[in-house]
C-alpha positions as CSV (number, residue, x, y, z in Angstrom):
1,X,28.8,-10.0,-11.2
2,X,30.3,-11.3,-14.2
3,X,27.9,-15.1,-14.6
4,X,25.2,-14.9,-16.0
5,X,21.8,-13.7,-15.0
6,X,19.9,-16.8,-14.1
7,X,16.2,-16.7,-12.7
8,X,14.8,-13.7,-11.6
9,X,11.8,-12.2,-13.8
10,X,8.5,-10.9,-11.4
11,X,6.2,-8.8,-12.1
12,X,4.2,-6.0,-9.8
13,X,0.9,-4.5,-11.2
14,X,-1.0,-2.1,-9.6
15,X,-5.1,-1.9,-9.4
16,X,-6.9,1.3,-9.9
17,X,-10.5,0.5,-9.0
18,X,-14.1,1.6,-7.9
19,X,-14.7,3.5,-4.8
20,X,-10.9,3.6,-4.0
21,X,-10.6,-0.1,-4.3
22,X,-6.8,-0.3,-4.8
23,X,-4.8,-3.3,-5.2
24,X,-1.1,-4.3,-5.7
25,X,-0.2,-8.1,-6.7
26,X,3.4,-9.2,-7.4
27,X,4.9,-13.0,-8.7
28,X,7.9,-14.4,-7.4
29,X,9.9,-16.0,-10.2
30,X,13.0,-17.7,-9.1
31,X,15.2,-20.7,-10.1
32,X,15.1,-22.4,-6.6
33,X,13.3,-22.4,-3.4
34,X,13.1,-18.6,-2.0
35,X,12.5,-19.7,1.5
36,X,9.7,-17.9,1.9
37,X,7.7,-17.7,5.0
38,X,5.2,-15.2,6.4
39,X,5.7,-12.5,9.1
40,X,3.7,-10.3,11.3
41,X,5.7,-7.6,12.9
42,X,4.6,-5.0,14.9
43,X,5.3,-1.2,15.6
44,X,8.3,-0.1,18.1
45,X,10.8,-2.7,16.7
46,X,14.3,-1.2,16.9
47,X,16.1,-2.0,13.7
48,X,19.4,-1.2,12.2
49,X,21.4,-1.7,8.6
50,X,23.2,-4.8,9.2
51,X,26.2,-2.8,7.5
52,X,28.1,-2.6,10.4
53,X,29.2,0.6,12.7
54,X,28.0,2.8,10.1
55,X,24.4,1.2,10.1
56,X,21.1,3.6,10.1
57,X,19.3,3.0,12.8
58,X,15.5,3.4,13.1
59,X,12.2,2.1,14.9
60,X,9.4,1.0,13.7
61,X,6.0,3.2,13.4
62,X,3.8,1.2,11.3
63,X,3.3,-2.7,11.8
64,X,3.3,-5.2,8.5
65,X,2.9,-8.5,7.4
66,X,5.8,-9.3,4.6
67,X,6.7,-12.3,2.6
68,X,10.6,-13.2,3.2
69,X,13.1,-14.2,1.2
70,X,15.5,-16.8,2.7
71,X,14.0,-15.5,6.3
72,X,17.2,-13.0,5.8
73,X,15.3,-10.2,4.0
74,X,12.1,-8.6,3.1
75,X,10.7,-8.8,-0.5
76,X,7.2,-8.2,-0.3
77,X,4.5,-6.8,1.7
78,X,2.3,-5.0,3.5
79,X,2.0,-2.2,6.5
80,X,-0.9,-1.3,8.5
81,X,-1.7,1.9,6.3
82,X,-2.2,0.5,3.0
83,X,2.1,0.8,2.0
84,X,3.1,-2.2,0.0
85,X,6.6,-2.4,-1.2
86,X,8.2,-5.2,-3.7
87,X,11.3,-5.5,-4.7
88,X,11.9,-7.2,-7.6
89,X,15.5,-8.2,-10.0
90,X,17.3,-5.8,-12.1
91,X,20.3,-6.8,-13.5
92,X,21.4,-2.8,-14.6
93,X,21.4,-1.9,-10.6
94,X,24.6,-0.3,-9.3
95,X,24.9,1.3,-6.2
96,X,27.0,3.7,-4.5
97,X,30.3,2.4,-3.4
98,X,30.0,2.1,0.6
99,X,33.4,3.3,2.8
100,X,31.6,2.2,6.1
101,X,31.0,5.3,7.7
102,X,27.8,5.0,7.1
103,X,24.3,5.7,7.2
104,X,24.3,2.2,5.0
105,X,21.3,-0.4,4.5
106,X,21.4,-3.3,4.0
107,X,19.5,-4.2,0.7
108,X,17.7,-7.2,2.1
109,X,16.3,-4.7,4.8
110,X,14.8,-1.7,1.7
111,X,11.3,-2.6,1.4
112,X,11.3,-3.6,5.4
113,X,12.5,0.2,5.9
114,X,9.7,2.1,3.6
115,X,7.1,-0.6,5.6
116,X,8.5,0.5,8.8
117,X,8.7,4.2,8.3
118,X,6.2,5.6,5.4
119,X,2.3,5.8,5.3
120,X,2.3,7.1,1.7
121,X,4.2,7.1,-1.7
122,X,4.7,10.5,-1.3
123,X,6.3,11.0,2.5
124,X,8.3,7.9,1.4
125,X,10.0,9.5,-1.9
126,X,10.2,12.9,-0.1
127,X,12.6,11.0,2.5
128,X,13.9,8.6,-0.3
129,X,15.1,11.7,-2.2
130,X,17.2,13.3,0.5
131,X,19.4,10.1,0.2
132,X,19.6,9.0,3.6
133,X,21.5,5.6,3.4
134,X,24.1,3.9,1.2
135,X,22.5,1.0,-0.1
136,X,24.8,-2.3,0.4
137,X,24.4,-5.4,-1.3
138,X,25.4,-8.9,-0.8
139,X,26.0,-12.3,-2.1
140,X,22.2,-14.0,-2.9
141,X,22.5,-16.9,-0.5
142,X,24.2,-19.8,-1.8
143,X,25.3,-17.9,-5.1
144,X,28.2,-16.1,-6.4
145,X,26.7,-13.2,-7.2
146,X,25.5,-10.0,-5.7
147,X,22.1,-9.3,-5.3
148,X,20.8,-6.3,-8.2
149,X,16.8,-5.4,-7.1
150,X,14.6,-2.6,-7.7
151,X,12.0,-1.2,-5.3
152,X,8.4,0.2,-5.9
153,X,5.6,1.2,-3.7
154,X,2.0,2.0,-3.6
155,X,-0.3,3.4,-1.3
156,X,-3.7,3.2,-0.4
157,X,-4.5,6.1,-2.5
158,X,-2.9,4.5,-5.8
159,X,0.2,6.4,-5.8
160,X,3.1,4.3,-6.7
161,X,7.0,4.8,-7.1
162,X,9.5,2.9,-8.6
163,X,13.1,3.7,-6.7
164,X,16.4,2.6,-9.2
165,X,20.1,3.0,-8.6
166,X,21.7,3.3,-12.2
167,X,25.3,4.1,-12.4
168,X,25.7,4.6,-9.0
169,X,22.9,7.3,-8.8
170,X,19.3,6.9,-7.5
171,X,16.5,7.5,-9.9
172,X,13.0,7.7,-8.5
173,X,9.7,7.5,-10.6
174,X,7.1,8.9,-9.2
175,X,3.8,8.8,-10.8
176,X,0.3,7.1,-10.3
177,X,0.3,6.0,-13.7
178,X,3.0,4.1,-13.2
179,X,1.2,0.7,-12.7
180,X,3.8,-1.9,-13.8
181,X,7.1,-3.0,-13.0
182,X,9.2,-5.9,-14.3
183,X,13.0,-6.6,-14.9
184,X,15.9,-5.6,-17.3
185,X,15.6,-3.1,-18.9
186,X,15.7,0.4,-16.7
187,X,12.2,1.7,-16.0
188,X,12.6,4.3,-18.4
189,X,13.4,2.1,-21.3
190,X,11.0,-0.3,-20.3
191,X,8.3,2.9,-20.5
192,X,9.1,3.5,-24.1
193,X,8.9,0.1,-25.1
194,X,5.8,-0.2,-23.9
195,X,5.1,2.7,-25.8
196,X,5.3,1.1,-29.2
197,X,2.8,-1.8,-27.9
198,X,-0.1,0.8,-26.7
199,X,0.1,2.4,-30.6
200,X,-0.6,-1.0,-31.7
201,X,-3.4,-1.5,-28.8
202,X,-3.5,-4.7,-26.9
203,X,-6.8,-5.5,-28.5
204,X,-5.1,-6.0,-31.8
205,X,-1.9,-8.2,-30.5
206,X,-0.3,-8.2,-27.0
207,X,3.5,-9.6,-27.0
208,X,3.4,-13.8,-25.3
209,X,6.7,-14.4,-24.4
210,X,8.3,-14.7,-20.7
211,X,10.5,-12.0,-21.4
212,X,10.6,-8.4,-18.7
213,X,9.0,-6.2,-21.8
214,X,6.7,-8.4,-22.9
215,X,5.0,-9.4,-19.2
216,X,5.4,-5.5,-18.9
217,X,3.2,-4.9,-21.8
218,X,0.9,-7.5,-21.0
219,X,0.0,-6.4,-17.4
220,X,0.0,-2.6,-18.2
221,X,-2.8,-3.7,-21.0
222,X,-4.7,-6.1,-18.1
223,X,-4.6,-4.2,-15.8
224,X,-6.3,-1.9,-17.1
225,X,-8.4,-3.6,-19.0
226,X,-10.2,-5.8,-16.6
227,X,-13.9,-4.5,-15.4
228,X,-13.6,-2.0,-12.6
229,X,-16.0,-4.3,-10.1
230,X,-17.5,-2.8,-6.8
231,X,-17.5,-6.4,-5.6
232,X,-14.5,-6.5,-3.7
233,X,-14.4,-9.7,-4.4
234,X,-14.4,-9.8,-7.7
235,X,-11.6,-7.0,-8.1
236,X,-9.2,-9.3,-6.5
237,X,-10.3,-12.2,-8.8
238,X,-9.5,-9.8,-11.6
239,X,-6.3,-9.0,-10.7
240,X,-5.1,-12.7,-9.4
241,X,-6.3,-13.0,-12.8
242,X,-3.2,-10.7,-14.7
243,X,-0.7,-11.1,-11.8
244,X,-1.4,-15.2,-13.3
245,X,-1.3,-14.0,-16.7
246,X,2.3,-12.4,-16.1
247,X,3.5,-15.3,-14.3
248,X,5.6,-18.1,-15.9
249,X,4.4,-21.9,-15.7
250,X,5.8,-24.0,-13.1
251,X,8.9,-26.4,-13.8
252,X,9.8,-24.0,-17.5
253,X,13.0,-23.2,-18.0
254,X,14.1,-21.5,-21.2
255,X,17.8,-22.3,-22.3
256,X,18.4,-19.0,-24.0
257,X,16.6,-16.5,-22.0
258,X,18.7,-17.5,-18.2
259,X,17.0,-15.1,-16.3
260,X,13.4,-16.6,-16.6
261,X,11.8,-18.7,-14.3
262,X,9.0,-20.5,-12.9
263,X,6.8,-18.3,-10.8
264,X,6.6,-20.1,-7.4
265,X,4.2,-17.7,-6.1
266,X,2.1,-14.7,-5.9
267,X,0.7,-11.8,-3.4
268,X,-2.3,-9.7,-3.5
269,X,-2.4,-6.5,-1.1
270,X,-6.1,-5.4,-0.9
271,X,-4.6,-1.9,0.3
272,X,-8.3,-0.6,1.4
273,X,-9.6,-3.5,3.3
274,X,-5.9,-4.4,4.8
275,X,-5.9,-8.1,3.0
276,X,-2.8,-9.9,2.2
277,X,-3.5,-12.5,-0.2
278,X,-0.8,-15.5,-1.0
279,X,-0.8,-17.7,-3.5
280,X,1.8,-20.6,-3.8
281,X,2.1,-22.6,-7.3
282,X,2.5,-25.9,-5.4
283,X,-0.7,-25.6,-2.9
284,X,-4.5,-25.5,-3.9
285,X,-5.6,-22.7,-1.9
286,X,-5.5,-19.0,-1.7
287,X,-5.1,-18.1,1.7
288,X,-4.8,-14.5,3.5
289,X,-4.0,-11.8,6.5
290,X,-6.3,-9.7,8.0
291,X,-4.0,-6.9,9.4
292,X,-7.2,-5.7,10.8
293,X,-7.3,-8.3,13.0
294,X,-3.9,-7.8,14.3
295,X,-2.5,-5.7,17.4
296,X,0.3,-4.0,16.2
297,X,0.8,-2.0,19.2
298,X,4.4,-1.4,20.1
299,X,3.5,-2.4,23.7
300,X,1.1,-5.5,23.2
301,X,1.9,-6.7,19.8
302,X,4.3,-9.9,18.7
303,X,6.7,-10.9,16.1
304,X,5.2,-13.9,14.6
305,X,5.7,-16.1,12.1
306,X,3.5,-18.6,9.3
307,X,5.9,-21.4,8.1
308,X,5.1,-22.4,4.3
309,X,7.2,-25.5,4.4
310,X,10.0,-26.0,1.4
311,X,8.7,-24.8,-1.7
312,X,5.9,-23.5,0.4
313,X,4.1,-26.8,-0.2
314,X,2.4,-25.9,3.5
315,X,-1.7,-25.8,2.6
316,X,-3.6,-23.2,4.3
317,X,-7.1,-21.8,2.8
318,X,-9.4,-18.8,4.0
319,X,-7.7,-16.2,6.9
320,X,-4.6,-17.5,8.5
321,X,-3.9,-15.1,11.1
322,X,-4.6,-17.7,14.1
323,X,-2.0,-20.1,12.1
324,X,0.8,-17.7,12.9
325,X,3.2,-18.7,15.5
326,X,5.6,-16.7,17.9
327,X,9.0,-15.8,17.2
328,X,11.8,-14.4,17.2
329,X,12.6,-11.7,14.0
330,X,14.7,-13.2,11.7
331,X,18.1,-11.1,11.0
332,X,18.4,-9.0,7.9
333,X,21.6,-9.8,5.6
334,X,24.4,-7.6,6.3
335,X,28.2,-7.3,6.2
């Protein structure tokens, strides 16, 4: 905990649209190779903390498709009722110290719980607020440092949340105004200085640099900004259109700002028509899910898996849900 923060700065915007056309879209930013790959998994999956005797335990009711990180943790995606969760770096997290008697979680498994458990924003913060587990973190895979993320979520409605433990203590925003979400600093820091930007108004001067508050400021203007299209399609052009404007060029590196970093991809949850977008910054192609083409059922549906190569360099284009393969689940970092 005591190196440097080095490579984590994404951004999650959320899109409030004609006739209840709501989507989310994050970026990935991250030093190295994630080791991202898709996954389909499907209701009735018996999970558990990874934390050891003291583990929640819990079973899947809604089925998702989620972007991994490391295929040891979820960090992104999508459940069969419109839920998307993202969880994104903030170096300011501290959690609540963890004797082992549990319930704990796992961090790599938060978003995967919300996706198994919630329909909506509001049934998940309900649950969220009651305190139910101990969050636990642990090393980032082949660094010396713990992981430090923040979680939000929206819902098909365009309700959104954005869950932070500060000082030991959870703090939960709740609001569907609250659109954006970035890095350092705290959300509610963040909110007022993003404050003194919408005085100026982003049609006078927007900030340009890579940094959290900045990208913060930029989307929040975007976001809103864009034409609120019936055309489905041209919604989720608009808004691969900020989550790009957010995102920070391949290959850049910026000596005295460590914890930028290239954007090596990007997701777009169409949360009304159940399409999960991907874009990687080394492919051509947009390619996407169709969770309404897929059998969740507990007693008929699959784990299954879409590999997207190192660097996910794999090229797919149009709906990739005959591309997926069977498998078996990967485990969730624990202790």
């Amino acid at each position: 905990m005591l190196v440097a923060p080095v490579a984590e700065a994404c951004t999650r915007v959320v899109y409030l649209g004609a006739n209840d056309q709501i989507i989310t879209a994050r970026s990935m930013d991250w030093r190295v190779d994630v080791g991202t790959n898709l996954w389909i998994f499907p209701r009735g999956m018996k999970r558990n903390g990874e934390v050891g005797p003291g583990s929640i335990e819990w079973t899947s009711k809604y089925g998702s498709v989620i972007a991994s990180g490391y295929d040891i943790s979820t960090t992104d995606g999508m459940n069969e009722a419109g839920l998307v969760a993202n969880v994104l770096w903030l170096v300011e997290s501290e959690y609540p110290k963890f004797d082992g008697t549990g319930p704990g979680l796992s961090i790599a498994a938060w978003a995967q719980y919300v996706l198994d458990n919630f329909a909506t924003v509001d049934e998940a913060v309900k649950h969220l607020s009651t305190n139910p587990f101990t969050i636990v973190t642990d090393y980032v895979p082949g660094e010396n440092r713990l992981a430090t993320l923040h979680l939000s979520i929206s819902d098909a409605s365009g309700d959104s949340a954005i869950v932070e433990y500060i000082n030991g203590e959870q703090v939960i925003h709740h609001n569907r105004k609250y659109q954006v979400m970035t890095n350092s600093p705290i959300f509610e820091k963040q909110l007022a200085l993003h404050s003194y930007w919408e005085q100026i108004g982003g049609t006078v001067m927007l900030p340009g640099t890579n940094r959290a508050s900045d990208r913060f400021t930029r989307a929040a203007f975007y976001i809103n900004a864009v034409p609120k299209s019936e055309d489905p399609r041209e919604a989720i052009a608009s808004v691969f259109s900020v989550i790009r404007n957010a995102s920070v060029p391949f290959g850049l590196t910026t000596p005295d700002q460590p914890n930028i970093s290239s954007t090596r991809w990007r997701t777009v949850a169409d949360q009304k028509n159940k399409l999960y977008f991907f874009e990687s910054a080394l492919t051509p192609n947009i390619f996407w899910v169709d969770l309404k083409q897929i059998d969740f059922s507990a007693d008929k549906g699959k784990v299954q898996k879409l590999d997207l190569g190192p660097d996910q360099r794999n090229i797919f284009s149009g709906v990739t849900n005959d591309k997926f393969k069977d498998a078996e689940p990967f485990r969730f970092l624990g202790i």
